[in-house]
C-alpha positions as CSV (number, residue, x, y, z in Angstrom):
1,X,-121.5,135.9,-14.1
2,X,-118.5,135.3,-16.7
3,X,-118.0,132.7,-18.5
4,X,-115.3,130.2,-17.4
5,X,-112.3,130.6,-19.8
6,X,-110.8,127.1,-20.8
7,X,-107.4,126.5,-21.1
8,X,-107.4,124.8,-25.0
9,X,-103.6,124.6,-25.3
10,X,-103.3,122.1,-21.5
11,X,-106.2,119.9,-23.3
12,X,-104.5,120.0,-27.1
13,X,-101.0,118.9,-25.3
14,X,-102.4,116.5,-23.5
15,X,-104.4,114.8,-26.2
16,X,-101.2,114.8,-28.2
17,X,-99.5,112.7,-25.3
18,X,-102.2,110.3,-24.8
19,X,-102.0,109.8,-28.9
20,X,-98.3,108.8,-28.8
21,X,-98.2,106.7,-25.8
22,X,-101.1,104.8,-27.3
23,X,-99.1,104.9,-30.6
24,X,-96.1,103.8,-29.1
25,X,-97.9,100.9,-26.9
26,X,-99.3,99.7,-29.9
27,X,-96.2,99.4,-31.9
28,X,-94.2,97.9,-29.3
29,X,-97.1,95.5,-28.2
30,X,-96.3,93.9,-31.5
31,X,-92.6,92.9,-29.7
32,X,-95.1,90.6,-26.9
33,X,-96.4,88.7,-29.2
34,X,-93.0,87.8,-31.0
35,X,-91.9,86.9,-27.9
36,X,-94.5,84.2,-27.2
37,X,-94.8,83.0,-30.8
38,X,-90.9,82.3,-30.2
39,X,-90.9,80.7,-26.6
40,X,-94.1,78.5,-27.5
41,X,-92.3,77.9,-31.2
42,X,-89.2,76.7,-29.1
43,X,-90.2,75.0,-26.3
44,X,-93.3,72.9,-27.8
45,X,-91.2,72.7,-31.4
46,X,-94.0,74.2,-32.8
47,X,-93.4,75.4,-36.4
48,X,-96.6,77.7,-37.3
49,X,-95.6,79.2,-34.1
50,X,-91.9,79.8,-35.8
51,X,-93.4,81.4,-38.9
52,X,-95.1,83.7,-37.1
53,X,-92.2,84.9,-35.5
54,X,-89.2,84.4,-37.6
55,X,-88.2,85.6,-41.3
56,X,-86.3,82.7,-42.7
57,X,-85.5,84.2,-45.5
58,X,-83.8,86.7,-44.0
59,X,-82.3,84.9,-41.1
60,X,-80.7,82.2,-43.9
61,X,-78.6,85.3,-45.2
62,X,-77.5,86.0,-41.7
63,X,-76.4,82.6,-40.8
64,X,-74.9,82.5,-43.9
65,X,-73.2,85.5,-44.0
66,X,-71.2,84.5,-41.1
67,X,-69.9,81.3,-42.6
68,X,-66.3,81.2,-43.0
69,X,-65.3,80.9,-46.9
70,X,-68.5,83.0,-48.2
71,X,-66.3,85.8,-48.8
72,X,-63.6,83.9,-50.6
73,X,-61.9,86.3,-53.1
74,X,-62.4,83.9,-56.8
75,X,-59.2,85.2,-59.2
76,X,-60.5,85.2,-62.7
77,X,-58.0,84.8,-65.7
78,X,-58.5,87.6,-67.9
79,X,-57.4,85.8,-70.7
80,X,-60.6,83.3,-70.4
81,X,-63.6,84.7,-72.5
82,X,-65.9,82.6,-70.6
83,X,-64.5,83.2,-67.2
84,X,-67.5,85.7,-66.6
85,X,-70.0,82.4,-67.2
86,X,-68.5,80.2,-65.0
87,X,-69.7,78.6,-61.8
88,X,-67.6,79.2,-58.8
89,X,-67.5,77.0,-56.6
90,X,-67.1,77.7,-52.6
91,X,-66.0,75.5,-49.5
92,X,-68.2,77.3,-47.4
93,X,-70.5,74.9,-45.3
94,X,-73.9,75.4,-46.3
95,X,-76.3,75.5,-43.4
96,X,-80.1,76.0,-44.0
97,X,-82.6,77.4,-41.0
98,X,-85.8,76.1,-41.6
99,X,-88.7,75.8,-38.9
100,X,-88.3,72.1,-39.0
101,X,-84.2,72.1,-37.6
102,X,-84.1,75.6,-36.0
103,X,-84.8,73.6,-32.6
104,X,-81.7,71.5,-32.8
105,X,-79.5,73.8,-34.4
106,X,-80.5,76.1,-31.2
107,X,-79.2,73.0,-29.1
108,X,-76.6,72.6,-31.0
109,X,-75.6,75.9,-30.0
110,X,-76.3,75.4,-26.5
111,X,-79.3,78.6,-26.4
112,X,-81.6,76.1,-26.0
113,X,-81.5,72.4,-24.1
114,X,-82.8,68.8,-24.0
115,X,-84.1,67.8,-21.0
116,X,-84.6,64.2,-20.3
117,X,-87.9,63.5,-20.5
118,X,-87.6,65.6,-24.7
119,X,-89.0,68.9,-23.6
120,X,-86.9,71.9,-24.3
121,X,-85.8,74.7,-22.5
122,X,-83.8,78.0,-22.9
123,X,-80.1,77.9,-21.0
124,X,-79.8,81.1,-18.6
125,X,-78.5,84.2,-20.9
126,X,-78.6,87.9,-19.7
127,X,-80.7,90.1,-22.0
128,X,-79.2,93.4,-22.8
129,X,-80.4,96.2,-25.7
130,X,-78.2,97.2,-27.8
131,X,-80.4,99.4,-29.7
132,X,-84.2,100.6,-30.1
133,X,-85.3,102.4,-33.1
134,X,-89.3,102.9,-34.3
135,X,-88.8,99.6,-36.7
136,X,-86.5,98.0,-35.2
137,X,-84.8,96.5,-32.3
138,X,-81.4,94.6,-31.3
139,X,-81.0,92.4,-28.3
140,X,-77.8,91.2,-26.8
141,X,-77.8,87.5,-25.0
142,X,-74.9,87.0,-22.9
143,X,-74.7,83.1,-21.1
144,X,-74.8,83.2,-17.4
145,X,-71.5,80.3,-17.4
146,X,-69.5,81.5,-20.5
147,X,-69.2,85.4,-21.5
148,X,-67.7,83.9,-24.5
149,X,-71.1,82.6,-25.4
150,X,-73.1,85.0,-27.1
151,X,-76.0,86.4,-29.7
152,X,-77.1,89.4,-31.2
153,X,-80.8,89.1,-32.7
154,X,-82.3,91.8,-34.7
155,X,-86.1,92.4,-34.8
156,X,-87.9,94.6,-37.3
157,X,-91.1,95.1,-38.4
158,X,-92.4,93.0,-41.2
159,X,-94.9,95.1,-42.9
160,X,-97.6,96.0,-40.8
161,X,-97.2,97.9,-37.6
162,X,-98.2,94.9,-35.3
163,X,-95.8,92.7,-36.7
164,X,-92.2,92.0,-35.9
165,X,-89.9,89.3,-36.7
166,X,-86.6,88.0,-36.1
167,X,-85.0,89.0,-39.3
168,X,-80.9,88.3,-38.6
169,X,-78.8,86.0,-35.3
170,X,-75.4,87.1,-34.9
171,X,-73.3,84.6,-33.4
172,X,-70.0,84.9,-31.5
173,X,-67.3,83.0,-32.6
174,X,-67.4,80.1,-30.5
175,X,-71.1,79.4,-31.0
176,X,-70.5,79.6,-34.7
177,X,-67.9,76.8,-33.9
178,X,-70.2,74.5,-32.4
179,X,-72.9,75.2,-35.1
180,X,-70.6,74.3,-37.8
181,X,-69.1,71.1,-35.9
């Protein structure tokens, strides 16, 4: 009798594929459990929950990037020797997130709400992807009443391949208005 031949290259292609949807399912599991850190950070105003799943550092320098006045031009008199010393001031509102306000600057906002008996919710916004890369991923939220209404978050990994955190919040003009009133 002959030896059954085996067919090496079905069984190498389909170990391969079994390695990157594990791969990939483990990367992207990650994206689950910054998903519950922020709903349970949110709704129970939990701030070791917020940590886990926000980088303030890097969220403070997106908020603040979208300030109006951060980008004022500041004319220097050439004729000043110490003009390149000197403190420039800016009219630009300084707003801080930290894991202690980011609740009520979300209800601020209207993403999130109050209810009556102090428990908070989110307000109804359609999710859309805007884009999906291996580190990193940006979601669209649209509100269900006002189009006008919207956010752009931006998640990337932060250092470990389980690990992703909101690193920047993009915020359409009119939610920027009711942040800063």
């Amino acid at each position: 009798m002959k030896k059954k031949e085996q067919n090496n290259g079905l069984r190498m292609i389909l170990f391969y594929l079994t390695c990157a949807v594990g791969v990939v399912v483990i990367l992207f599991g990650g994206l689950l459990f910054t998903k519950s850190h922020i709903i349970s950070g949110v709704t129970h105003n939990n701030q070791t929950e917020l940590n886990e799943a926000i980088n303030f550092h890097k969220l403070n320098n997106s908020v603040r990037g979208q300030m109006p006045g951060i980008m004022d031009t500041v004319k220097k008199d050439p004729n000043d020797i110490y003009s390149s010393s000197a403190i420039i001031n800016s009219n630009h509102p300084n707003i801080t997130v930290t894991p202690e306000n980011i609740v009520e600057l979300m209800i601020k906002t209207s993403i999130a709400k109050k209810d009556a008996d102090g428990s908070v919710s989110f307000n109804d916004f359609d999710m859309s992807r805007e884009s999906l890369a291996y580190s990193r991923l940006s979601l669209k939220f649209v509100s269900k009443t006002n189009k006008d209404d919207w956010f752009t978050t931006v998640i990337a990994k932060d250092g470990s391949v389980l690990v992703w955190k909101v690193n920047a919040v993009f915020l359409s003009p009119s939610l920027l208005d009711k942040l800063l009133q």
